[in-house]
N, C-alpha and C positions, 0 to 999 in steps of 0.2 A: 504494500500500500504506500503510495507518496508522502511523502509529508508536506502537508500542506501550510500559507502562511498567509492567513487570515489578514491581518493587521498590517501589510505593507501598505503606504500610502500609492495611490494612482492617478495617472493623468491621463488624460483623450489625445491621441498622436494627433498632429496640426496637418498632417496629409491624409492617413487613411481616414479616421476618425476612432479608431477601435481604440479601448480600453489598454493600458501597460502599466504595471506594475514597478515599483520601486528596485534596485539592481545594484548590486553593493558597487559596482565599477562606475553608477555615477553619484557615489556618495557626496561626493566633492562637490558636484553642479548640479544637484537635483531643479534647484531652482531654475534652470537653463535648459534644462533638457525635453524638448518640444517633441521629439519624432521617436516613433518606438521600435526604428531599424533603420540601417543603412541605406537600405534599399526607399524609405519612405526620406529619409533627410536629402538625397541626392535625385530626389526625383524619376526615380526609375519606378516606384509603384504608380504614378502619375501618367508617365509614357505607355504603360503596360496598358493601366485600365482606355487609355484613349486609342490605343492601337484593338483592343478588343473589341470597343463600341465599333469602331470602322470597318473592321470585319464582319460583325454579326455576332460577334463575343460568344457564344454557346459555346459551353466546355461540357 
């Protein structure tokens, strides 16, 4: 069974919108820390989802 942690604080990623969790590597800049992956801070979940709609996006 996982051990789960209830009580970390969370914030909304400023690209996808989804829910993240607190992360001891950004203890230092929690306050700073906007996007909840590499992929959403540099804009590439962005290009993904607009390349999808263009297509017809069905996965």
């Amino acid at each position: 069974m996982a051990h789960r942690k209830p009580n970390l604080p969370e914030k909304t990623c400023a690209a996808c919108g989804r829910p993240f969790a607190w992360r001891k590597k950004w203890a230092r800049d929690w306050d700073q820390v906007r996007f909840c992956s590499d992929a959403c801070r540099t804009g590439r979940y962005d290009a993904a989802k607009q390349r999808a709609g263009k297509s017809g996006g069905a996965a």
